[in-house]
MARDREN-172384 format. One record per residue (C-alpha): residue in three letters; residue number from 1; x, y, z. Coordinates in steps of 0.05 Angstrom, whole numbers, plus 5000, padded with zeros to 4 digits. Layout:
<rs>
{type ALA; seq NUM; xx X; yy Y; zz Z}
...
</rs>
This chain:
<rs>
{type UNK; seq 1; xx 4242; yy 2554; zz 2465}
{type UNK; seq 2; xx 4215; yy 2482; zz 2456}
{type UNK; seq 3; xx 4141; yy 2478; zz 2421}
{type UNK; seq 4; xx 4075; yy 2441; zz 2450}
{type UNK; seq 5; xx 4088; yy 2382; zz 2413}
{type UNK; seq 6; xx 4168; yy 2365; zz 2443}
{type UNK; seq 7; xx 4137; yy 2382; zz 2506}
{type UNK; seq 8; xx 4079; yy 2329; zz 2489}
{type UNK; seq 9; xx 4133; yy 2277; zz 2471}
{type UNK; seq 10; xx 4173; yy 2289; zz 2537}
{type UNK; seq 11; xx 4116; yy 2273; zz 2579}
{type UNK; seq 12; xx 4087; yy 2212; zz 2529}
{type UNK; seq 13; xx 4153; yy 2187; zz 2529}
{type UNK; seq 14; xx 4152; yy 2183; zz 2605}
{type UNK; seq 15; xx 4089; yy 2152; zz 2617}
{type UNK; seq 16; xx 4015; yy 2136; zz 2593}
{type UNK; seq 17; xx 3967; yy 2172; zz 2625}
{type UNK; seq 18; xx 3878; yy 2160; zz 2630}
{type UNK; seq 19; xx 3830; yy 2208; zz 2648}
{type UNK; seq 20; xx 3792; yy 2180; zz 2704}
{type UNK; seq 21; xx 3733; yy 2217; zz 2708}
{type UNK; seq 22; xx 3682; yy 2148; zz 2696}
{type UNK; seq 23; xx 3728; yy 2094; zz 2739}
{type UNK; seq 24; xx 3714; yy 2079; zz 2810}
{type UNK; seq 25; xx 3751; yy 2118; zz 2855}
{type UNK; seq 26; xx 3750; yy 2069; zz 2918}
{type UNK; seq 27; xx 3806; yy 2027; zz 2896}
{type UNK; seq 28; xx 3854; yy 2086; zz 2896}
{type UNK; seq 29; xx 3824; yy 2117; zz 2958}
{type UNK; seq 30; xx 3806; yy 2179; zz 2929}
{type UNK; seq 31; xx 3752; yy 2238; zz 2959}
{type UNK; seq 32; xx 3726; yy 2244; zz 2885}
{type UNK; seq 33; xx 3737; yy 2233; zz 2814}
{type UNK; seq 34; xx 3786; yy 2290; zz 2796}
{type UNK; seq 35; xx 3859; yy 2261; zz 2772}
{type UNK; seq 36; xx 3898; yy 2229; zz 2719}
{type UNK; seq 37; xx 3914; yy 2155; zz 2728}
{type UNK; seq 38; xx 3985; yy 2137; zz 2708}
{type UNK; seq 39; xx 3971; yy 2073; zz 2673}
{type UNK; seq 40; xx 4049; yy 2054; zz 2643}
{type UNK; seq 41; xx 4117; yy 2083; zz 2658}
{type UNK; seq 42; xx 4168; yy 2064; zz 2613}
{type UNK; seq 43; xx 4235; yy 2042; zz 2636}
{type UNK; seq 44; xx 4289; yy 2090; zz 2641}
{type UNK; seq 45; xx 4246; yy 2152; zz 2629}
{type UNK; seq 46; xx 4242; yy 2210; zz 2668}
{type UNK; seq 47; xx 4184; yy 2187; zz 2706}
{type UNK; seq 48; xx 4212; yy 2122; zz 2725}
{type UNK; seq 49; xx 4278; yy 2155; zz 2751}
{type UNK; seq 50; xx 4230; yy 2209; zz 2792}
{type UNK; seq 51; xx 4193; yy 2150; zz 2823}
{type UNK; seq 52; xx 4133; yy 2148; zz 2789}
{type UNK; seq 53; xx 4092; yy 2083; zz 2784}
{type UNK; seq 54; xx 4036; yy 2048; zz 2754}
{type UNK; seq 55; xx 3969; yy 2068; zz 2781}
{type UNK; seq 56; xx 3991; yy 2131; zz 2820}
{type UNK; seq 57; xx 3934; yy 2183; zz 2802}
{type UNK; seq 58; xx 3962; yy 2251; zz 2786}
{type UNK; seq 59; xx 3911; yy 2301; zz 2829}
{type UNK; seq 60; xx 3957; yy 2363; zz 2823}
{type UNK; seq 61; xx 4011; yy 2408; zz 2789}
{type UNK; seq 62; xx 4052; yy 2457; zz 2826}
{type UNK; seq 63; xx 3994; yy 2455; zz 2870}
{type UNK; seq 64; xx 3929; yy 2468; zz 2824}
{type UNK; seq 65; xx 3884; yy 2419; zz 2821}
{type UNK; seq 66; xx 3875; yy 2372; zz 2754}
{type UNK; seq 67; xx 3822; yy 2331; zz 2726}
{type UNK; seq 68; xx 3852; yy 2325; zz 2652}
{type UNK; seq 69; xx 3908; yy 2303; zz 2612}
{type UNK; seq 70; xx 3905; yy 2378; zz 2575}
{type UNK; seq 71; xx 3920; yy 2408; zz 2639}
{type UNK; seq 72; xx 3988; yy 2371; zz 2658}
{type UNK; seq 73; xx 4007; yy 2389; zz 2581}
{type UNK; seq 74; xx 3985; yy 2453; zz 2599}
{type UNK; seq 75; xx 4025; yy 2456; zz 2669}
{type UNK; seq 76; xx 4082; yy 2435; zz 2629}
{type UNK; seq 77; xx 4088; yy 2486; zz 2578}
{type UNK; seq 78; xx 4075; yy 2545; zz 2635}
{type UNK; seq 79; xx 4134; yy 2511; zz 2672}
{type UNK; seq 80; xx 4185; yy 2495; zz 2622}
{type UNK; seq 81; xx 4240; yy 2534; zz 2642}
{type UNK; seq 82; xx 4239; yy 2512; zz 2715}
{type UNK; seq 83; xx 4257; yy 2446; zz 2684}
{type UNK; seq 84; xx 4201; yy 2409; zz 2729}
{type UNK; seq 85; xx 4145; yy 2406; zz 2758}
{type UNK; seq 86; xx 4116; yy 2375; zz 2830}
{type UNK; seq 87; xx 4063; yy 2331; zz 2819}
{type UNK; seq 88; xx 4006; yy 2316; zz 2878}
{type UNK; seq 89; xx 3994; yy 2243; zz 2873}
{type UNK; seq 90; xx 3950; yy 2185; zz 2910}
{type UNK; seq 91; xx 3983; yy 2116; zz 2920}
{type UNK; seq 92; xx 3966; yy 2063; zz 2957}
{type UNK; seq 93; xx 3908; yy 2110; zz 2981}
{type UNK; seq 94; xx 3953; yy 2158; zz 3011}
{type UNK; seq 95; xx 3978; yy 2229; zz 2990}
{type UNK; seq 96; xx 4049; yy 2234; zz 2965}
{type UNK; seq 97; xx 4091; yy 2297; zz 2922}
{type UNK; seq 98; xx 4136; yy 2282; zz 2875}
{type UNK; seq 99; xx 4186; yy 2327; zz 2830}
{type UNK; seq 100; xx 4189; yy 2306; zz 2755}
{type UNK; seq 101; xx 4245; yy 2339; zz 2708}
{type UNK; seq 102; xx 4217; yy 2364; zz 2640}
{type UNK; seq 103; xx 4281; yy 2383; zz 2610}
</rs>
């Protein structure tokens, strides 16, 4: 069974992630302040090859809402062994789901 911390370097080895809770939330065209912005995603990584980009702002995991970095980690290690999770996300001001492997 793989531990918090492999599961933390999955995900940080994916992408970089920011809290949003004090940015504005009119540039992303978002109701409110809940979400997680993705601010890098590194070449190659499981995020990149699952589509995820810079500035897409995380809102949901298997569909519960997020407002924190602790509760994607937290998603993640509840959904291990389905190998991925479906992430809510807002780009380009619009609501999209996307799939990301975690094994």
């Amino acid at each position: 069974m793989k531990t918090k911390m492999s599961l933390l370097i999955l995900l940080s080895s994916s992408f970089s992630l920011f809290s949003q809770q004090n940015i504005f939330i009119s540039p992303f065209g978002l109701p409110d302040q809940r979400g997680v912005v993705i601010t890098d995603v590194r070449e190659g990584s499981l995020a990149d090859l699952s589509g995820f980009r810079r500035n897409d702002v995380i809102r949901a995991v298997n569909g519960n809402e997020i407002s924190s970095i602790e509760e994607i980690y937290a998603f993640s290690e509840e959904n291990w062994w389905l190998g991925g999770m479906m992430l809510k996300i807002y780009r380009n001001q619009k609501e999209e789901e996307k799939r990301i492997a975690i094994k």
